[in-house]
Structures are given as structure tokens and as C-alpha cells.
FIPA-409373 format. One record per residue (C-alpha): x, y, z; residue number from 1. Coordinates in nm, 2 decimals. Example, Ala and Ser with C-alpha at 12.3 -4.5 7.8 and 13.67 -1.06 7.14 Angstrom:
ATOM:xx:yy:zz:i
ATOM:1.23:-0.45:0.78:1 $
ATOM:1.37:-0.11:0.71:2 $
***
This chain:
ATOM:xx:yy:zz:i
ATOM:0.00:0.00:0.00:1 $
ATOM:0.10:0.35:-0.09:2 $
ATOM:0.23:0.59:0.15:3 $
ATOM:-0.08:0.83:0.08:4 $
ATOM:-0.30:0.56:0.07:5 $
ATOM:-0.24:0.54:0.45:6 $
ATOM:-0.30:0.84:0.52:7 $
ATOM:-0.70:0.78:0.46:8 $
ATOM:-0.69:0.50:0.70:9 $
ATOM:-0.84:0.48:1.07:10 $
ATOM:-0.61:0.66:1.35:11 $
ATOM:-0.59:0.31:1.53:12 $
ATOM:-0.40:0.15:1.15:13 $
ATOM:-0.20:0.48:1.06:14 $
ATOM:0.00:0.50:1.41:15 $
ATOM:0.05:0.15:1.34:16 $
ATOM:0.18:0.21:0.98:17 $
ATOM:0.19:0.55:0.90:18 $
ATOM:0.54:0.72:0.79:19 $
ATOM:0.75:0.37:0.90:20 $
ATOM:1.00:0.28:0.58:21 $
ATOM:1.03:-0.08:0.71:22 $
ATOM:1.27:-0.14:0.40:23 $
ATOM:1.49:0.15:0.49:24 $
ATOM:1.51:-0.01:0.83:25 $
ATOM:1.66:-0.33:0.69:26 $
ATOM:1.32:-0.44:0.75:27 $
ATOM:1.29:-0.43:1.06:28 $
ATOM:0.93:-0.36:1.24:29 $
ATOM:1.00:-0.12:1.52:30 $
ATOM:1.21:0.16:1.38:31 $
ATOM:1.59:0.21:1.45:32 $
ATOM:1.73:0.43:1.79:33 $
ATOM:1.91:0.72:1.63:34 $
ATOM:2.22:0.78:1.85:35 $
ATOM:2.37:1.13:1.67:36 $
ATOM:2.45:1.45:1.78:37 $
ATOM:2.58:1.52:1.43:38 $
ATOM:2.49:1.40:1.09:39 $
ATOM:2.77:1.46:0.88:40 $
ATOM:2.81:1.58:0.49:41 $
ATOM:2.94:1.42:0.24:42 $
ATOM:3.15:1.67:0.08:43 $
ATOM:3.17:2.05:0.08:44 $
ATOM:2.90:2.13:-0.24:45 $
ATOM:2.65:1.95:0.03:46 $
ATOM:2.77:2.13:0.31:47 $
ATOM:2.77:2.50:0.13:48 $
ATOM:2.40:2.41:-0.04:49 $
ATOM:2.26:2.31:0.32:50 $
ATOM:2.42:2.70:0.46:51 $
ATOM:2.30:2.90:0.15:52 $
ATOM:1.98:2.74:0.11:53 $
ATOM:1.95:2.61:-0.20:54 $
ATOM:1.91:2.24:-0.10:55 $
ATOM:1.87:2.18:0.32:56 $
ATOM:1.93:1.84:0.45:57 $
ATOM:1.72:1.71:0.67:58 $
ATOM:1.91:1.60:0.97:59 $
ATOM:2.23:1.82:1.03:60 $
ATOM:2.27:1.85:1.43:61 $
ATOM:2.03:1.71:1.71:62 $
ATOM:1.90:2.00:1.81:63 $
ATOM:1.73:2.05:1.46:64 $
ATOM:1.61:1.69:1.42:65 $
ATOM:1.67:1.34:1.43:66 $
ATOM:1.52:1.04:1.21:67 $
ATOM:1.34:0.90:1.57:68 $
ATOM:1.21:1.18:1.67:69 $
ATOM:1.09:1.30:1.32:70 $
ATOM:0.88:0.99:1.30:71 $
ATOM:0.69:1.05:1.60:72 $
ATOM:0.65:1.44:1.48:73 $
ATOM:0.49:1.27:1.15:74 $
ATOM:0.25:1.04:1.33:75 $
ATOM:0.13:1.35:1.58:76 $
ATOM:0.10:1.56:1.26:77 $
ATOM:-0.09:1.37:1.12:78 $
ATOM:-0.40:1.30:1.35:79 $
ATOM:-0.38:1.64:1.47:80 $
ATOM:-0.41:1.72:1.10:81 $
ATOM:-0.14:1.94:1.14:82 $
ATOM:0.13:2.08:0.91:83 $
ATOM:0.45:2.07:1.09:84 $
ATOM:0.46:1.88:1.43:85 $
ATOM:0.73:1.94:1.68:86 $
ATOM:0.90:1.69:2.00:87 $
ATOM:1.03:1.85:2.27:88 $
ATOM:1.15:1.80:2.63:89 $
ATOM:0.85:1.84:2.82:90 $
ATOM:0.51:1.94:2.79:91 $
ATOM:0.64:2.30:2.98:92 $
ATOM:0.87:2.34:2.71:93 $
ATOM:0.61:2.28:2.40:94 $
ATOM:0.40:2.57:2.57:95 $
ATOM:0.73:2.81:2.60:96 $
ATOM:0.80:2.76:2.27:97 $
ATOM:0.47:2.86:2.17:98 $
ATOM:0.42:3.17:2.32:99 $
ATOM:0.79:3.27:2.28:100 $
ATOM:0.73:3.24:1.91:101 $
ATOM:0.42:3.35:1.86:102 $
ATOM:0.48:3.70:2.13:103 $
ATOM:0.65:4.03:2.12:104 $
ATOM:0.68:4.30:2.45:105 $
ATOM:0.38:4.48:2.44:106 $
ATOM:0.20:4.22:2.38:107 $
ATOM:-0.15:4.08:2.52:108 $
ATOM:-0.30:3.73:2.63:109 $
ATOM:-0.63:3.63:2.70:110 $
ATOM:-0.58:3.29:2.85:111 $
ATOM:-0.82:3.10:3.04:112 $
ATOM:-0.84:3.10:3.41:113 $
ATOM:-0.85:2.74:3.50:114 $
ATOM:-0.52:2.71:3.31:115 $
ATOM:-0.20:2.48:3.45:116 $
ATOM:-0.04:2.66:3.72:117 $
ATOM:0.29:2.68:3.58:118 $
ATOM:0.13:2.81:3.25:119 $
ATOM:0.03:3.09:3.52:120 $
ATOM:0.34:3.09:3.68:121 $
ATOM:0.54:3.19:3.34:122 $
ATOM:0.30:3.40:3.22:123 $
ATOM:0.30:3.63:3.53:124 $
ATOM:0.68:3.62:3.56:125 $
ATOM:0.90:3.59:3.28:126 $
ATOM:0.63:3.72:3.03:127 $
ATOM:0.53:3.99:3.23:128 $
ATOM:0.91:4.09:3.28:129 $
ATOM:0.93:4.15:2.92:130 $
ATOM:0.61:4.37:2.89:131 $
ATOM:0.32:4.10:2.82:132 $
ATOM:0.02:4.16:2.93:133 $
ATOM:-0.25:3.91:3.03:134 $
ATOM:-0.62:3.85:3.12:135 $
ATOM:-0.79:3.51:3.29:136 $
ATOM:-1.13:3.46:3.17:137 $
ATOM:-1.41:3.23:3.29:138 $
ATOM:-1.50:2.91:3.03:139 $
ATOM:-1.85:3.06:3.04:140 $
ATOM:-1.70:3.36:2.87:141 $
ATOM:-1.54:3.15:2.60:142 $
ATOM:-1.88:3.20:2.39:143 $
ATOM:-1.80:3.57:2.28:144 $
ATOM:-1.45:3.71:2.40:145 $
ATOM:-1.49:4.03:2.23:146 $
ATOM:-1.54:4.25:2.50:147 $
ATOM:-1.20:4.12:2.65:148 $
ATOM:-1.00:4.19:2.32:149 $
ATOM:-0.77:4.44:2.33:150 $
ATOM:-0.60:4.61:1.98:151 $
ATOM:-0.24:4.42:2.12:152 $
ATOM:-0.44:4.13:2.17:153 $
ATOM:-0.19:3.83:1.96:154 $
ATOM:-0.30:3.51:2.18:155 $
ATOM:-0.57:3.32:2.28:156 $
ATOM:-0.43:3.04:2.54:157 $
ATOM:-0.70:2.77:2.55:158 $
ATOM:-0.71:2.45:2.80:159 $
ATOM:-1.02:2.22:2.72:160 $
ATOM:-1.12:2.03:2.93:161 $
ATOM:-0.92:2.23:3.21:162 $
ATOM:-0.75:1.99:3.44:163 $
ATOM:-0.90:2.05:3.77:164 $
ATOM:-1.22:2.15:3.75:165 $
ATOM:-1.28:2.05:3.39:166 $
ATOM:-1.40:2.33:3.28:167 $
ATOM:-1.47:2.37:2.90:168 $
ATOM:-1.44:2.60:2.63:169 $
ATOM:-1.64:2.68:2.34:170 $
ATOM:-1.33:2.62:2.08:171 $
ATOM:-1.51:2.70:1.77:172 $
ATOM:-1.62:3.05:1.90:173 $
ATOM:-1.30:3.11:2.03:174 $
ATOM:-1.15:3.03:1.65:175 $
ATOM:-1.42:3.25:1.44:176 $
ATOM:-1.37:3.54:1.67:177 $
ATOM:-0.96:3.51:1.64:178 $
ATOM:-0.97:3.41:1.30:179 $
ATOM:-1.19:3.78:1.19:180 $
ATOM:-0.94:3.94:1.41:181 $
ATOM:-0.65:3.79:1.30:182 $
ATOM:-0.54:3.67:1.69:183 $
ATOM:-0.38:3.34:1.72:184 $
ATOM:-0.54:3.06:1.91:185 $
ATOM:-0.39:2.74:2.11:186 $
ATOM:-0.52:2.49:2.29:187 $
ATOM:-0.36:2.25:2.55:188 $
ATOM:-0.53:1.91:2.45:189 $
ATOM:-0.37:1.73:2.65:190 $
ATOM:-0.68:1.54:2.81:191 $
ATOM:-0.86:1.44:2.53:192 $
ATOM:-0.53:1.34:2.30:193 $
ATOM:-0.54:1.40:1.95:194 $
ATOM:-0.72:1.08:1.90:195 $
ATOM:-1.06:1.23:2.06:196 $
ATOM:-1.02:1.60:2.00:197 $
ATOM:-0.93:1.80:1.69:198 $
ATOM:-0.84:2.18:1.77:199 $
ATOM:-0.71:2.23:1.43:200 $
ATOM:-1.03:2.11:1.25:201 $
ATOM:-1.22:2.32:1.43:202 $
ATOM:-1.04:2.61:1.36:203 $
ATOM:-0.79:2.67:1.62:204 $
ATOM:-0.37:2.72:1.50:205 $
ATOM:-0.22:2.54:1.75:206 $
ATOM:-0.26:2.21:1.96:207 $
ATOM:-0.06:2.13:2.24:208 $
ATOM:0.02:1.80:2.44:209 $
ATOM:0.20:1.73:2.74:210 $
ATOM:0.31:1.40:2.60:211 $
ATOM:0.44:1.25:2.91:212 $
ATOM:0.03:1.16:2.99:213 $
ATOM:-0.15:0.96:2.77:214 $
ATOM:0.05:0.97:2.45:215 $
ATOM:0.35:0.78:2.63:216 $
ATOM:0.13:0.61:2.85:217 $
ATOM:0.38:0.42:3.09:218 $
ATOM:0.50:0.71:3.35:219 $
ATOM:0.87:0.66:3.23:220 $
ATOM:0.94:0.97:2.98:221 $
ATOM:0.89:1.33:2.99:222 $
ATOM:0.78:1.48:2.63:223 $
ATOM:0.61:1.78:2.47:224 $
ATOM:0.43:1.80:2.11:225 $
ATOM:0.32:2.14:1.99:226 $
ATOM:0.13:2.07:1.62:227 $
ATOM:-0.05:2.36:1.43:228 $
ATOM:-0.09:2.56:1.12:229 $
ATOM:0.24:2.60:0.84:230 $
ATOM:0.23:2.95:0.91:231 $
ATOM:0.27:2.92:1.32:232 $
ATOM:0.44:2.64:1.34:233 $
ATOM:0.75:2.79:1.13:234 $
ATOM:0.77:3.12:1.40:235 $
ATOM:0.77:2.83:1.65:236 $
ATOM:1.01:2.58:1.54:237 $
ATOM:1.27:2.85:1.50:238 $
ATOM:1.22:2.89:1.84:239 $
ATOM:1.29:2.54:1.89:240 $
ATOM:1.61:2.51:1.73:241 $
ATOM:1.70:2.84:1.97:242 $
ATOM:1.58:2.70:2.27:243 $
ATOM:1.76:2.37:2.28:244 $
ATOM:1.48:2.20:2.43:245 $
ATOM:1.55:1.88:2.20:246 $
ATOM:1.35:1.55:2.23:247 $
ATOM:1.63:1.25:2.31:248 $
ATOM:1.57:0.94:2.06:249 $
ATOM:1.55:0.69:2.36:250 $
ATOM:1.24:0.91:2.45:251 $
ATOM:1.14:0.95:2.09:252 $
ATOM:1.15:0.52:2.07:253 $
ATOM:0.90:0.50:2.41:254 $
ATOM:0.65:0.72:2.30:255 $
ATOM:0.64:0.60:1.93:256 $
ATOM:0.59:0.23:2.17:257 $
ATOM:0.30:0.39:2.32:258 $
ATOM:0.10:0.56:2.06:259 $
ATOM:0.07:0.17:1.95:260 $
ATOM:-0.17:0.10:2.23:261 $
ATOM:-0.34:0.47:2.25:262 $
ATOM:-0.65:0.37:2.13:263 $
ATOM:-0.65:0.06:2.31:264 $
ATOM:-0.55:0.22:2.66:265 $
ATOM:-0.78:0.53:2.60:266 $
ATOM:-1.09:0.30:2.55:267 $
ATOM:-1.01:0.18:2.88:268 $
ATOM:-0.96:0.49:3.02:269 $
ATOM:-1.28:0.64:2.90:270 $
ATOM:-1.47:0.31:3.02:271 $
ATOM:-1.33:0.27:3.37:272 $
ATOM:-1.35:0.61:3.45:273 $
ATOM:-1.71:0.69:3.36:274 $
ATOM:-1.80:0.36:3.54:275 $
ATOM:-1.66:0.51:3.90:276 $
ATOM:-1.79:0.84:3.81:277 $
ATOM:-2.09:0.72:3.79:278 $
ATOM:-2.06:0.54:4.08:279 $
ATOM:-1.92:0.81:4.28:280 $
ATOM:-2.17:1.02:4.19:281 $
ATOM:-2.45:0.81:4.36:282 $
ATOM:-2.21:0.81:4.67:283 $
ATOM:-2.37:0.95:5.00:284 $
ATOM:-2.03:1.05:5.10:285 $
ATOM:-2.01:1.23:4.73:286 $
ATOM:-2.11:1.60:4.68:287 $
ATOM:-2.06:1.63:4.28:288 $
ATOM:-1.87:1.45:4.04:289 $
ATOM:-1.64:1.68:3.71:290 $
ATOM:-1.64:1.45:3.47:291 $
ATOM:-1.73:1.60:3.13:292 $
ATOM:-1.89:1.23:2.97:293 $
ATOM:-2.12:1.28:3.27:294 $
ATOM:-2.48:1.39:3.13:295 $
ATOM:-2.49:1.57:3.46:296 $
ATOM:-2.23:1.78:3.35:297 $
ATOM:-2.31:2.16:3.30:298 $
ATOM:-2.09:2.15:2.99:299 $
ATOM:-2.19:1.83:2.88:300 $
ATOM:-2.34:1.88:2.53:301 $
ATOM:-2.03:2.14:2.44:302 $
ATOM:-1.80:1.89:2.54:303 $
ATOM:-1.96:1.61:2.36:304 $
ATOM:-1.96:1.84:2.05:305 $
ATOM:-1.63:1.94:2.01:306 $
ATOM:-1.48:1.60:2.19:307 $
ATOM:-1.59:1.24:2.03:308 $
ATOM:-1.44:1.03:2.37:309 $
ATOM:-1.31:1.09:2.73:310 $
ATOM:-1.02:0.97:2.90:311 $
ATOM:-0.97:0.85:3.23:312 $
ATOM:-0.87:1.21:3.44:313 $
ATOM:-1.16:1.37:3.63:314 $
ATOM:-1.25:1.53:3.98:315 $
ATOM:-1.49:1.50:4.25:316 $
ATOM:-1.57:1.67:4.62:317 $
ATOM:-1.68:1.50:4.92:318 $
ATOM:-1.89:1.61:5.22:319 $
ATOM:-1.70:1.84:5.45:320 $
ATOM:-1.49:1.69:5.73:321 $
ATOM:-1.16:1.72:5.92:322 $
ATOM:-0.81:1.71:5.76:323 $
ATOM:-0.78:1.44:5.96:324 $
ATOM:-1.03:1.28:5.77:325 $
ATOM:-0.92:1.35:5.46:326 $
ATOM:-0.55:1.21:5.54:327 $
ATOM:-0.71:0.93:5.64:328 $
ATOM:-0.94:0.89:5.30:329 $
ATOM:-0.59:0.94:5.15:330 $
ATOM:-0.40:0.69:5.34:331 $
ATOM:-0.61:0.45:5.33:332 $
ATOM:-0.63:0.35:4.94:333 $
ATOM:-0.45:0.07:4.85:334 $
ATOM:-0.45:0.12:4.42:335 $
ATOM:-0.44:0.51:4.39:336 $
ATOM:-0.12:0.65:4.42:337 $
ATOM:-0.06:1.00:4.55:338 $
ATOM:0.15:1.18:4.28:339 $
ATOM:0.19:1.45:4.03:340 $
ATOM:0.09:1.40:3.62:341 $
ATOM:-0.15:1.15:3.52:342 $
ATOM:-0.21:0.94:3.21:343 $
ATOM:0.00:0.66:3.29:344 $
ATOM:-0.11:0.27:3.33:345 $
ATOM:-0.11:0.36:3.75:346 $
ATOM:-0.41:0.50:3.92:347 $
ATOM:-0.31:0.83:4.08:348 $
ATOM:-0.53:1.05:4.30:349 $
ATOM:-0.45:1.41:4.44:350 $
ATOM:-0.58:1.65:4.67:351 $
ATOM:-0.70:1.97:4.48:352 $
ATOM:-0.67:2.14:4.80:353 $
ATOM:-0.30:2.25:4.76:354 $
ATOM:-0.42:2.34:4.40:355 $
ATOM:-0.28:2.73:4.32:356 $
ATOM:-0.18:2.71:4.72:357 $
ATOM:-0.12:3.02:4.84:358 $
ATOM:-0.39:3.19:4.60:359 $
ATOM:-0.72:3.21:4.78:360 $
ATOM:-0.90:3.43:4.56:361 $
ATOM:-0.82:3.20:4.27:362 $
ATOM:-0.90:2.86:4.44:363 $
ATOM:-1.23:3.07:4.54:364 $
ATOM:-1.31:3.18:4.15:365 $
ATOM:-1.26:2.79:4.06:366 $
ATOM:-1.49:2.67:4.32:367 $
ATOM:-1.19:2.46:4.46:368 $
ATOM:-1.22:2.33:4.83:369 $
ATOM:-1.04:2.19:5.11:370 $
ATOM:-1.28:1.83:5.00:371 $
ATOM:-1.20:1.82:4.60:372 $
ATOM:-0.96:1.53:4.49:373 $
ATOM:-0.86:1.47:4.14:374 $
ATOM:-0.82:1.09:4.06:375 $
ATOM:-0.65:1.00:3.71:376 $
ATOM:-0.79:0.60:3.64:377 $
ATOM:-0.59:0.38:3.50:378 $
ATOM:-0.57:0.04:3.38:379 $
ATOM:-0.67:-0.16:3.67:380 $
ATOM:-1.00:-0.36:3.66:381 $
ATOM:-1.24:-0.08:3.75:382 $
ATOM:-1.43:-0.31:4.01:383 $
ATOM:-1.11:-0.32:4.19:384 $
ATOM:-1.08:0.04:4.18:385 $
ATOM:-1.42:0.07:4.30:386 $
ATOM:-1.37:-0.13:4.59:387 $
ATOM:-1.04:0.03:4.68:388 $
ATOM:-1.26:0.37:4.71:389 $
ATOM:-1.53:0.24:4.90:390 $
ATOM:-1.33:0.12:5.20:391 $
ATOM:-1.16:0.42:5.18:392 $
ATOM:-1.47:0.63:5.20:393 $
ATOM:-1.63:0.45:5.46:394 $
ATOM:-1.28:0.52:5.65:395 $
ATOM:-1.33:0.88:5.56:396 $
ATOM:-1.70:0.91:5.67:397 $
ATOM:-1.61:0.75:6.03:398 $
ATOM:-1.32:0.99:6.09:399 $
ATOM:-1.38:1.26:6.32:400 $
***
């Protein structure tokens, strides 16, 4: 079959077969570990025509590619429906290089409140230091941003569904109102994976993963992807080759591995957690389940519009007790982990609590309490999980 043949086939048979030259691999089925800093030239007409211009090789130095990590660039690019796709060292370092390339000073961001904290963090430090401005809207605003816009306005900074409190945003508003004011958009879609959400089809520039989660899929690697439009994705991959933030090919290898089983794994994901959300959510020791595949969502029918699946990352809050109590909920679970990142094969859970701690007027905006935990599900037999909460509950409820 034809290389653009393949490219009509089901996500699930392209990350499978998509881009791999099995024949330049000496026919091997899992493509080669690239160990090169350098690549060099044959001779010096090659050498001069790479400088000038006139004919660029692809792989020179590391830090401006590598035949590992240009495969798994290909395979993101491709079910984002993306241009140009870049690798990089973490997810923290796909969203610098985004908003490095795509900013000047003077600059201004509308970027939405429920954002990741060190998305935050940067934005109100180094950013600001160099004369950026910025504004945190509500998702409920998402609808019709106008009357936020500003004439310096260059970036819309998107995160649907948010991480903590799930919160979504309407993305195709958000990319007609850019798109007539000639703003750029991203989007971290880091939840949903390229496999369930498609930012660029409905009209965003840019999507953004912290690959590390569900794209690599086994807690062992840290990666960014930042995929988008030719136009930004040039401004940004010069940044790139600036920043030095390079993808290793060991890293490169794993999460080509796990984009294997994506589909598999997220199928899991989607089905385990929406069984013990639903479950939860009938809990008496249960106040209210976020979990967007929930028909008791508020956002529900947005989400389900702009998002074809769910994975396995979602919050709930219990009834109000002592932190006693709460350690003791926490302590007690014998299958969640308590840990940072999420997306792995492990269940985690974390107390939102210490969520933006320090900043009570933002936890208060979010509606984040003392009693909101985040649990990521993961590949354990859900009945298990289940189980594992119940007991822990029960704990929880008898605690004074």
C-alpha cells in the first residue's frame, strides 16, 4: 500500500503504519534508535547548499532533528491534521516555545483561568518581565471574548477540558472570533489526545500535548508536542532550534511504543473512568462528580460536540470533614497512588486542595475546596478500583 493511501486509513492503522519505511530499516518492524548529535556531509557542495539554502538536508545536528524523533512528529502531525509537528522535552517546554514564538513586548494574552499553574506561573513572571500583558477569563465567557479583546491582543491560550475543574471551552467560537481578528489561538489538548479531539479542525492554530500523559502512557518519559498551522508552526520551530529543548531518541522510541496501544488504553480509560464516576456520583459521602462524559455535566453537550471520547482524568468533592479525615481517605487507598501527572497505566489520585496554594482568591473563583480530589484512572480492573474507594470512604466518613 502507498504511502498516501495510509494516510486515509483509521487513526488506530495509521499510528500502526503511518510514515515507518520498514525497508529502509533493513526491514525491521519497530524503527531504528538514532544515537547522533551530528549527521555529517558528504562533501563540501552539500555542506555549502545546506548553509545558502539552496538544497537543506534534513538531519544536520540534534538540536534541529533526528530520524526517531521526526517519525513520531509525522505520526502527531498527522491526527492532529497538522502541518509541521514538533517533540520536545516536556510538555512546559512545547508551551514556552509557543508563546515565545508567537509573542513580542507589548504584547497581550487572553488565557483561560483554570489554566495549568505553571502556565500561570510563566506567564506572570518571565512574560510579564518583558512587557506582556494578560487577562484570565471564565470558560462561560469562551462564547463571545470580544469585550475582552484588546488592539495588542496576539494570543488566545485555551485548555479544554481544564485539568481540575474540567472546565470547557467553546473552541469554535474562540477560532471564528480570532480568525476575523487575526489573533492566534492554542489549545492545551492534553486530556482528550489527539485521537478524541481535533483543535485544528475546528479552527484553532495550535494544539498542544504534554506527552508525558497519555501519549507515552507508561509514566517513564517526559515529552512535549506542539502541532498547528504552516504558518505558526515555522515562528515556533525557530524557536525550537533556539531553545535547545530537544526530544532525546531513547524518549522519541518509548513514546512511538505507546502511541501503539493509544486507542487501546484510551478505551479503557474512557470506560473505567465513567463507570466510578458514575458510581461516585450516587455516593452519599459524594457532593458532585467533574467528569465531562457525565450527562450531569453543565458543559456536557459542548463537550460532547467538540470531543468524540473521554479519558480517564476527572475530579470529584466529598462532604466536609476534618483534615484528619481527609488524610485518612488518602492513606487508606491501597490502588491510587498520591502523585503529580497523570495518564499513565497507575491509578493516581491528588488532593486539589494544595491546587494554586497560596492563592485564595483564585482557588475561590474555581470553586476549589479543602474536599476536591482529582483521581487519574488507569488500567486496573475498575471493580477493583471501586472497591479500593469504598473502603476508603467508609474510613473517611467515620473519621472525626
Amino acid at each position: 500500500m502507498k504511502q498516501e493511501d495510509l494516510e486515509f486509513l483509521d487513526d488506530a492503522t495509521a499510528l500502526i503504519h503511518l510514515f515507518d519505511d520498514r525497508q529502509a530499516q533493513y526491514g525491521a518492524v519497530n524503527p531504528p534508535v538514532v544515537h547522533a548529535s551530528l549527521f555529517a556531509f558528504p562533501d563540501y557542495e552539500t555542506w555549502k547548499a545546506n548553509i545558502t539554502g539552496e538544497r537543506k538536508r534534513a538531519f544536520t545536528y540534534h538540536r534541529h532533528g533526528n530520524p526517531t524523533v521526526q517519525l513520531l512528529e509525522q505520526k502527531i502531525a498527522h491526527l492532529e491534521g497538522a502541518a509541521d509537528c514538533i517533540a520536545s522535552s516536556s510538555g512546559m517546554s512545547a508551551i514556552s516555545m509557543v508563546l515565545i514564538g508567537l509573542l513580542e513586548a507589548g504584547d497581550h494574552v487572553l488565557c483561560i483561568n483554570t489554566v495549568y499553574g505553571p502556565v500561570r506561573g510563566i506567564l506572570g513572571s518571565i512574560f510579564k518581565k518583558f512587557g506582556v500583558e494578560v487577562t484570565y477569563f471564565g470558560a462561560e465567557q469562551s462564547s463571545d471574548l470580544s469585550p475582552l479583546l484588546r488592539e495588542n491582543t496576539k494570543l488566545i491560550f485555551l485548555e479544554s477540558p481544564s485539568t481540575g475543574v474540567f472546565e470547557i471551552q467553546d473552541l469554535r467560537a474562540v477560532a471564528k472570533l480570532a480568525q476575523n481578528r487575526g489573533i492566534w489561538t492554542a489549545v492545551d489538548n492534553t486530556w482528550a489526545t489527539p485521537l478524541y479531539q481535533k483543535p485544528l479542525a475546528l479552527g484553532l492554530d495550535i494544539s498542544i500535548h504534554s506527552g508525558t500523559k497519555y501519549i507515552s502512557g507508561h509514566s517513564d518519559l517526559m515529552l512535549g508536542l506542539v502541532a498547528g498551522t504552516a504558518t505558526a508552526m515555522r515562528k515556533i520551530r525557530a524557536v525550537h532550534g533556539q531553545l535547545g529543548a530537544s526530544l532525546s531518541p531513547d524518549d522519541a522510541y518509548l513514546a512511538l511504543r505507546g502511541l501503539r496501544t493509544l486507542p487501546l488504553r484510551l478505551k479503557q480509560h474512557d470506560a473505567s473512568a465513567l463507570k466510578i464516576a458514575r458510581w461516585l456520583e450516587s455516593h452519599p459521602a459524594v457532593v458532585e462528580v467533574l467528569h465531562p462524559g457525565l450527562e450531569s455535566f453543565e458543559a456536557h453537550q459542548l463537550h460532547r460536540s467538540q470531543c468524540s471520547g473521554d479519558s480517564g482524568l476527572f475530579s470529584f468533592q466529598l462532604q466536609a470533614r476534618s483534615e484528619s479525615a481527609r488524610a485518612a481517605f488518602v492513606n487508606s487507598l491501597e490502588f491510587f497512588s498520591l502523585g503529580y501527572s497523570w495518564g499513565g497505566y497507575e491509578s493516581l489520585l491528588s488532593p486539589l486542595a494544595f491546587s494554586y496554594y497560596g492563592n485564595d482568591a483564585l482557588r475561590q473563583d474555581l470553586g476549589l475546596t479543602d474536599h476536591h480530589f482529582r483521581v487519574s484512572i488507569g488500567l486496573e480492573a475498575p471493580d477493583d478500583l471501586i472497591q479500593d474507594l469504598e473502603r476508603a470512604l467508609q474510613i473517611y466518613m467515620q473519621t472525626e
